[in-house]
mmCIF file of the C-alpha atoms, coordinates in Angstrom:
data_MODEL
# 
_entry.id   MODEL 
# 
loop_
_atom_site.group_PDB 
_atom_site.id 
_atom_site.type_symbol 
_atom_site.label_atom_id 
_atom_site.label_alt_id 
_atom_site.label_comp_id 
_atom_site.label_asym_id 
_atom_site.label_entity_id 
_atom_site.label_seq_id 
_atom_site.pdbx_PDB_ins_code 
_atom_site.Cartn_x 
_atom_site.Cartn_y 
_atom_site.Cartn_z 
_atom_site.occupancy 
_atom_site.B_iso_or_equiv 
_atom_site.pdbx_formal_charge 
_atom_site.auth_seq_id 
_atom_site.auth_comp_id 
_atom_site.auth_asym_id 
_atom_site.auth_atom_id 
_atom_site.pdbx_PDB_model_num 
ATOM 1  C CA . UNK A 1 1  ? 0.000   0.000   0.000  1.00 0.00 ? 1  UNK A CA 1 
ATOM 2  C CA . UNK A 1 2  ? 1.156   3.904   -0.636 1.00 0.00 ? 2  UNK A CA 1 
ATOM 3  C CA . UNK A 1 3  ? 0.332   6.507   1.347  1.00 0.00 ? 3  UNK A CA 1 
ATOM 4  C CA . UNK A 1 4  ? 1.290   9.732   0.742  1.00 0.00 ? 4  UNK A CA 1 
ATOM 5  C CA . UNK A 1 5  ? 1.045   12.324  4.334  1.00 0.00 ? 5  UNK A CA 1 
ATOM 6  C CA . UNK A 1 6  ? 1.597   15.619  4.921  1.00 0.00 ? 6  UNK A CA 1 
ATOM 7  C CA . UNK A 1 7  ? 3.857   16.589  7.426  1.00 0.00 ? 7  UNK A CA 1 
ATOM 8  C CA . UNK A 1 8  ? 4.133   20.109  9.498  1.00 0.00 ? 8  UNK A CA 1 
ATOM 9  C CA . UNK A 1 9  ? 7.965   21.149  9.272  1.00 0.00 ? 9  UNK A CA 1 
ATOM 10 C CA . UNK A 1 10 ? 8.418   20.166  13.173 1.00 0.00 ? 10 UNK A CA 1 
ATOM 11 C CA . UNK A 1 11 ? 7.227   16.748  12.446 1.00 0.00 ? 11 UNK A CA 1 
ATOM 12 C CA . UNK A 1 12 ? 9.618   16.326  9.541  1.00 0.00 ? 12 UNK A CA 1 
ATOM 13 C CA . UNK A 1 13 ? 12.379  17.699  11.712 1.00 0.00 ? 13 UNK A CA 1 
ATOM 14 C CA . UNK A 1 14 ? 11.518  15.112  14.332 1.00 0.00 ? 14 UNK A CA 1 
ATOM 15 C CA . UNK A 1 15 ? 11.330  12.075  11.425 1.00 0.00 ? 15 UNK A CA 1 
ATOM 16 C CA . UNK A 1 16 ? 14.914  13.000  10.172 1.00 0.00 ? 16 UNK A CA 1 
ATOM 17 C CA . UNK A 1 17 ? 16.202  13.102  14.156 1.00 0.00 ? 17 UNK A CA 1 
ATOM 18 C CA . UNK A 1 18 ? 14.667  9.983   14.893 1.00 0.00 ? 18 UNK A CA 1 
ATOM 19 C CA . UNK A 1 19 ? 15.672  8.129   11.340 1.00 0.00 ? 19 UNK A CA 1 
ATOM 20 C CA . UNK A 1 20 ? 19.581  9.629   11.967 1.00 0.00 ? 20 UNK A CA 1 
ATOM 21 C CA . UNK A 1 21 ? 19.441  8.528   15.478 1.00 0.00 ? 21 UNK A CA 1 
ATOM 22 C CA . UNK A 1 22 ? 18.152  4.869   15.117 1.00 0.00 ? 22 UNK A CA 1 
ATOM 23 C CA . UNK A 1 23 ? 19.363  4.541   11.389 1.00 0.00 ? 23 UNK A CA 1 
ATOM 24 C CA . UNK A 1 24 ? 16.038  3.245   10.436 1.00 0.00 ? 24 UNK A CA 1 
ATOM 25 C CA . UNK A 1 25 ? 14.141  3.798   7.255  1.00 0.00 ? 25 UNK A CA 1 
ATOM 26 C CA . UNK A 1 26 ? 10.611  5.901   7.044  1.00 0.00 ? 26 UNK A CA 1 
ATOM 27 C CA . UNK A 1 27 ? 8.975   2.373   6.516  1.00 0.00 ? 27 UNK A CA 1 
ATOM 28 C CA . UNK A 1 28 ? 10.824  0.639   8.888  1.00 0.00 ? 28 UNK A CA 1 
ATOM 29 C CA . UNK A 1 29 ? 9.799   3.590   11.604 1.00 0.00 ? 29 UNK A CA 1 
ATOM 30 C CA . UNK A 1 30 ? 6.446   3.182   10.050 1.00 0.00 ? 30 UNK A CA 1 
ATOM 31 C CA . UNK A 1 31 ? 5.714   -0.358  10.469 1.00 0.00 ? 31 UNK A CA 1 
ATOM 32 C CA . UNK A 1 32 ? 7.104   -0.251  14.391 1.00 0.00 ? 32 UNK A CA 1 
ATOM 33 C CA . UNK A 1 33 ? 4.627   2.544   14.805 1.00 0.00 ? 33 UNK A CA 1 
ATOM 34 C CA . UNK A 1 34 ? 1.422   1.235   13.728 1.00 0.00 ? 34 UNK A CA 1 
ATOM 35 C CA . UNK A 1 35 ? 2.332   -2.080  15.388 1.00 0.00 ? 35 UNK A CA 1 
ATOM 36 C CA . UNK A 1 36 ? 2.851   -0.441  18.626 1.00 0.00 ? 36 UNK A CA 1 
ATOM 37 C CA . UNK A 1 37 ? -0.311  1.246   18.352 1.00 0.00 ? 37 UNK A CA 1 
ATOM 38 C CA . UNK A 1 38 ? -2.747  -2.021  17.582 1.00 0.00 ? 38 UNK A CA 1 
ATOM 39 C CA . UNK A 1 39 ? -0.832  -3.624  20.117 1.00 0.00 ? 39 UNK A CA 1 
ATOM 40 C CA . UNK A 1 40 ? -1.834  -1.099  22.609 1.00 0.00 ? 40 UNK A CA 1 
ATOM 41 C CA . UNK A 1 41 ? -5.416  -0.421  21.303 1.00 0.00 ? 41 UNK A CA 1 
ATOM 42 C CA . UNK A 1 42 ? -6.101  -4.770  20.743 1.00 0.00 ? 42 UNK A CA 1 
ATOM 43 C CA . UNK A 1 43 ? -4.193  -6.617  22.853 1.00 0.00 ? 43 UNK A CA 1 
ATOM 44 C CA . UNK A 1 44 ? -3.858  -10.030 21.843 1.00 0.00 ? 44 UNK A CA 1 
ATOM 45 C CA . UNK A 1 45 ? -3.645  -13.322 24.345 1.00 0.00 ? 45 UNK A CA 1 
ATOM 46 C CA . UNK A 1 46 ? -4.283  -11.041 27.104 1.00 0.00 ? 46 UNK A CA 1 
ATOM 47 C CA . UNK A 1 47 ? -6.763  -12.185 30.032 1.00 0.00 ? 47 UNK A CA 1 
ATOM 48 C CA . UNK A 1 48 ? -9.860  -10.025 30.130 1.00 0.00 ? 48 UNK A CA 1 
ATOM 49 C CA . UNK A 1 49 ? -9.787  -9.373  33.705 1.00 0.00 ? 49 UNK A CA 1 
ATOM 50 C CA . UNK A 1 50 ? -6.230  -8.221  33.132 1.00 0.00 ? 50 UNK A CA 1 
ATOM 51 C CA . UNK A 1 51 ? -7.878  -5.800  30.178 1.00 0.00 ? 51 UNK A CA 1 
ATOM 52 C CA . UNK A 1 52 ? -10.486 -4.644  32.532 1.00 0.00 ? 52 UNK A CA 1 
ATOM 53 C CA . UNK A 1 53 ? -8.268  -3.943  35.523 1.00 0.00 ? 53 UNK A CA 1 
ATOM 54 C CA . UNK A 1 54 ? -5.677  -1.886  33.107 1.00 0.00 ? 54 UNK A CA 1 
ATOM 55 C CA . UNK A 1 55 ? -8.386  0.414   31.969 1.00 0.00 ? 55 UNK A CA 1 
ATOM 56 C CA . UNK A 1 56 ? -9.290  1.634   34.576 1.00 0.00 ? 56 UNK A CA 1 
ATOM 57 C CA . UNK A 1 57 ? -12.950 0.270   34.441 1.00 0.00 ? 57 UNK A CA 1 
ATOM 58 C CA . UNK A 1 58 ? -13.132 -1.972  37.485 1.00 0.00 ? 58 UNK A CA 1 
ATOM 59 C CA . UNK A 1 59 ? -13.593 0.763   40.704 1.00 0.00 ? 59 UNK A CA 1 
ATOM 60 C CA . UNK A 1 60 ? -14.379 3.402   38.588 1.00 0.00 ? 60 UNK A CA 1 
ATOM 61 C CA . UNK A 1 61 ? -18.350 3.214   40.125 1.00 0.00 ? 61 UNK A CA 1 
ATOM 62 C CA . UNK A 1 62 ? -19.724 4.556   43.691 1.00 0.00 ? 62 UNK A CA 1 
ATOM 63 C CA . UNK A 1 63 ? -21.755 3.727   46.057 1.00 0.00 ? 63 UNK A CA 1 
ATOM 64 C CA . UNK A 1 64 ? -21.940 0.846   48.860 1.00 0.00 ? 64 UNK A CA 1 
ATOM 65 C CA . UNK A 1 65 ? -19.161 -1.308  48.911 1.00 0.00 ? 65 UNK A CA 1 
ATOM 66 C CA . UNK A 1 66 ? -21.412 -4.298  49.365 1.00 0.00 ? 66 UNK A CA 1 
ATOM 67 C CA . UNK A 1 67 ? -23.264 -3.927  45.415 1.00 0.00 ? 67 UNK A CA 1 
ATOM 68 C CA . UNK A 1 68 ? -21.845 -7.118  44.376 1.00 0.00 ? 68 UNK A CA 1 
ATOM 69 C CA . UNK A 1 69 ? -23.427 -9.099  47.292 1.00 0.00 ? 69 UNK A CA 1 
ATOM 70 C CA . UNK A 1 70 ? -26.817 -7.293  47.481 1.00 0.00 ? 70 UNK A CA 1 
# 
């Protein structure tokens, strides 16, 4: 697939530092981008209470302490 962005001229100026200082390619810098991302947003073989507990969900509600048995 091509894409073609458009980048501000600090964003460009940050691309070029990080491609000179990890001596990675655009796609290469690319790739480990977008993989980090759907990692983050879908994690895979990951326990849903684990899920539920990282987001902040579980405790987020108020009232008696005791819902769960009443």
């Amino acid at each position: 697939m091509d894409i073609t962005i458009h980048l501000s001229q600090e964003q460009r100026e940050k691309l070029a530092y990080i491609q000179q200082h990890s001596d990675q390619d655009i796609t290469t810098l690319l790739n480990q981008v977008i993989e980090q991302q759907y990692t983050k947003l879908y994690p895979r073989n990951s326990e849903p209470l684990k899920v539920l507990k990282e987001s902040g969900f579980i405790g987020c509600g108020q009232g008696s302490p005791d819902l769960s048995t009443n």
